[in-house]
N, C-alpha and C positions, 0 to 999 in steps of 0.2 A: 561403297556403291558407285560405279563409275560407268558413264555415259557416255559413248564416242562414235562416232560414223560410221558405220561399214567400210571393212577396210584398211581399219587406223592403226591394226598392229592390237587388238585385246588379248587375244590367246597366248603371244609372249609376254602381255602386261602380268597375267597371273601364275603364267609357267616359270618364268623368270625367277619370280620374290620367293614364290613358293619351294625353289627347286634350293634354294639359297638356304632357305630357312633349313630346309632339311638334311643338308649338307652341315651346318654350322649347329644347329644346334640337337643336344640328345634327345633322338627317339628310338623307341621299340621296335627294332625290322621285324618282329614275330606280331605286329598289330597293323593296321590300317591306316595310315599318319594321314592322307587326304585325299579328295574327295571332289572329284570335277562333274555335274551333274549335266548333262547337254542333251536339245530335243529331241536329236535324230542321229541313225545309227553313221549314218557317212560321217557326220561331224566328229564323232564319240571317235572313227577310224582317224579322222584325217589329225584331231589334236594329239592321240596314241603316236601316230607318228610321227609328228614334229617334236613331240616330247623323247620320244628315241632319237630323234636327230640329237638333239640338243644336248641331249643328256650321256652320250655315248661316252663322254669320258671319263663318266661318273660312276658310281654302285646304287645308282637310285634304280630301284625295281615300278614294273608300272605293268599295266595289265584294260585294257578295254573289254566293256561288258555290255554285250548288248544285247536285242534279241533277233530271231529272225535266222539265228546260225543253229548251227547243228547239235546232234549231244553230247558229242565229243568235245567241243566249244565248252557246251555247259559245266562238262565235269572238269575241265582246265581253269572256270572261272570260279568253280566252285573249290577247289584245292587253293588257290590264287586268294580268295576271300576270308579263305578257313586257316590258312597258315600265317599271313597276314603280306602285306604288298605295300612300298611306298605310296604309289598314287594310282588312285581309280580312276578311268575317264568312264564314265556309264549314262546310259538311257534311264529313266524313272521306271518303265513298266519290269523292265531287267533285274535291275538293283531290287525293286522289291518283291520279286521272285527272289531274290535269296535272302533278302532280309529274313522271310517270313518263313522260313526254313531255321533259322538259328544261327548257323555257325558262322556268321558274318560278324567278324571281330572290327566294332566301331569304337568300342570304349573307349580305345584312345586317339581316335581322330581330331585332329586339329582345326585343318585349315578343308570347310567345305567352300567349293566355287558351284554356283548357279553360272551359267554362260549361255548368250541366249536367251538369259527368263524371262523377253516380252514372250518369245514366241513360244514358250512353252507355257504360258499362261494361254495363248490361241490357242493351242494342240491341247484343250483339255487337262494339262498336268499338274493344276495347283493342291489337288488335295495328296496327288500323290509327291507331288515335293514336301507339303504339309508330315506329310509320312512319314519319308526318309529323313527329316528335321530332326522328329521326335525319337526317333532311337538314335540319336547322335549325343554325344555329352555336354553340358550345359556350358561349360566353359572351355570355349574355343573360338574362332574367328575367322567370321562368315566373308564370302566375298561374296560377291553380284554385279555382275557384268551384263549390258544391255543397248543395245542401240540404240533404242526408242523407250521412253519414260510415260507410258500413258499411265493414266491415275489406278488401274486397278494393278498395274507393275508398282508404283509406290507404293498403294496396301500392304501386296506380299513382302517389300521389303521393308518394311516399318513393324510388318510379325513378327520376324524370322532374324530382323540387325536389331543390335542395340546400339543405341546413338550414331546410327552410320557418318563417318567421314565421307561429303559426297564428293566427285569429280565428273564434272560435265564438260565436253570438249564436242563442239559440234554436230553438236543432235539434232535429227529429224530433216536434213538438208542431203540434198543431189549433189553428188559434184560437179562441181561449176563449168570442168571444160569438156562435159558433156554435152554433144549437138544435140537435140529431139525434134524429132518431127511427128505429127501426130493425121493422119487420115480417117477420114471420118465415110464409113463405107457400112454395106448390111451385112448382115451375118455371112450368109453364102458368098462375098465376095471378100472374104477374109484371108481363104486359103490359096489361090487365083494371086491377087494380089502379094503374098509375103512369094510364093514363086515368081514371080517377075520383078520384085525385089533383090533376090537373091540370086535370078540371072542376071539382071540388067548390071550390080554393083560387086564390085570385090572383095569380100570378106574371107577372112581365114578361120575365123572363129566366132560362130553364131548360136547364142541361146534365145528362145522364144519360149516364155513364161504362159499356163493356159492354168483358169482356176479350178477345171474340173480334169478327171483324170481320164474320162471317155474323150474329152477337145483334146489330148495329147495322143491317146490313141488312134484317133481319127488323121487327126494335122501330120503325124509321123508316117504313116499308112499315105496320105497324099502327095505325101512333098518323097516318099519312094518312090512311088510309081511314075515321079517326076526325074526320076534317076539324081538324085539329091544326096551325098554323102549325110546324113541324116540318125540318128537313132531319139529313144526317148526314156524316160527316167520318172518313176514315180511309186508308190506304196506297192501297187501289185506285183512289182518286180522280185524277183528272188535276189538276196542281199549280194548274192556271188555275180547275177545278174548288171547290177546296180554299180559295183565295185568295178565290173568290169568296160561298164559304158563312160563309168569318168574317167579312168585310168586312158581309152581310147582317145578320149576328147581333151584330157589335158597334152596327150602327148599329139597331137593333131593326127592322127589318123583319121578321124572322125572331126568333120568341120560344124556340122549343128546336132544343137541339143535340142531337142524339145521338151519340158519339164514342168511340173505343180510348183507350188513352192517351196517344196520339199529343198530345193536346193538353192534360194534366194540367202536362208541364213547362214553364214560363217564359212562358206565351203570358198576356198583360196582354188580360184583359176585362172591363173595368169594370162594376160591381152587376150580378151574377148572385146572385141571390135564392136559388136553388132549386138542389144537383145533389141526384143519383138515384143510387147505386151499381146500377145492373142487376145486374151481377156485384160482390161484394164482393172486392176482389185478394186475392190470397193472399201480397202482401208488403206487412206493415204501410209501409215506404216511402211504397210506392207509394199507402196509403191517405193519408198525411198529403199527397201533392202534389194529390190530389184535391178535397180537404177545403178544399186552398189556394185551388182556382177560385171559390171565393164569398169575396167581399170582406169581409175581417176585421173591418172599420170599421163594416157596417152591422147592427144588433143583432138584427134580422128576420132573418140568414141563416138558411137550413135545410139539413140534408143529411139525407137520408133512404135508408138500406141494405135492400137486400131481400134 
């Protein structure tokens, strides 16, 4: 069970050991050997693909499953499941869409990773991790990856480990050469305000976090009409949609995000200068994973709270 800041490098902590494991010791390529379970579908993409970096000079097979894509998607995930595949990266609502179909060969699954499980304990997902637990095989070795340890993340992992070996390395903490400023203004001068922000200062890469997904639609919609290099990112979006607004914004075509939280956990976007809290969360957590999307390394970061 291990504990670390936003940021600190987790998803090579468990790609890494794992990819090792599999490489070195015998397993069945015709079964499921392990099993990365993650909140949200960007994430499920983006560790898929660092695992294809990583692993490119390897014969480790690997396969993301999510939802939200096509049926063409589904019957490649479902062949992928049913023949069996080194490492799964998947969604909960996903994975048990084909659990509960049959041909999902876990018998011999080794090494499950939860990554992310505060927030998928937010997002509603403990009975369905609770789930995909239970058809997995008794003897194997769980991981659990987490940035934040609040008590009912302990619960789940005290179910689901036995005797966990824990690792805690700077939890629940901002980083430090983070500037913040925080303006205290009403509602209606929220949006006003972050555009005269972002004319007055020079930023290259600006995410502003909103906790409803109508204030992202709105905030996007105004800071366009303000001729704003701008787009915005959240559930209602179509995944192709979705894919293709980060893809814009890591490569900077697109200088601001605007976004739910959909995209505070795990998601790797190099020098982002500037976030915005639109909405300040109402769980400190969730303040620190936001605080995380501006790169800790560079001394100019700013976050700025309305």
């Amino acid at each position: 069970m291990a504990c670390a800041q936003t940021g600190t490098g987790k998803t090579a902590a468990f790609l890494l050991p794992v990819m090792h494991k599999l490489l070195t010791e015998d397993h069945d390529p015709h079964k499921i050997n392990s099993m990365v379970i993650v909140p949200t579908r960007e994430l499920a993409v983006q560790i898929s693909q660092t695992l294809e970096g990583i692993s490119y000079f390897t014969n480790i097979s690997s396969i993301a499953v999510y939802g939200g894509s096509s049926g063409a998607n589904f019957a490649i995930e479902k062949k992928a499941l049913a023949s069996g595949v080194d490492m799964v990266i998947c969604t909960p609502g996903r994975m048990i869409a084909h659990l509960n179909m049959g041909y999902v060969k876990v018998d011999a699954l080794r090494y499950p990773v939860l990554d992310e499980a505060d927030r998928m304990l937010d997002m509603g997902f403990h009975d369905d991790i609770v789930k995909i637990i239970s058809y997995l095989p008794k003897k194997r070795q769980n991981l659990l990856f987490s940035a934040t340890m609040p008590d009912r993340m302990r619960k789940l992992a005290m179910s689901i480990l036995h005797d966990p070996v824990q690792v805690n390395i700077a939890i629940s903490k901002p980083p430090e050469k983070i500037r913040q400023e925080a303006f205290i203004v009403f509602e209606e001068q929220k949006a006003p305000l972050i555009k005269e922000i972002l004319r007055e200062r020079d930023f290259t890469s600006v995410v502003v976090f909103c906790s409803r997904k109508q204030n992202v639609k709105q905030l996007c919609a105004e800071l366009k009409r303000a001729k704003l290099s701008v787009e915005q990112i959240h559930s209602d979006l179509e995944q192709d949609a979705r894919e293709q607004v980060l893809m814009d914004f890591r490569s900077k075509k697109l200088k601001i995000l605007v976004a739910t939280d959909i995209l505070s956990r795990g998601i790797d976007i190099e020098d982002i200068d500037l976030v915005i809290n639109y909405d300040v969360p109402n769980d400190g957590e969730d303040y620190v994973h936001r605080i995380g999307r501006t790169a800790a390394q560079r001394p100019k970061a700013q976050l700025i709270h309305l």
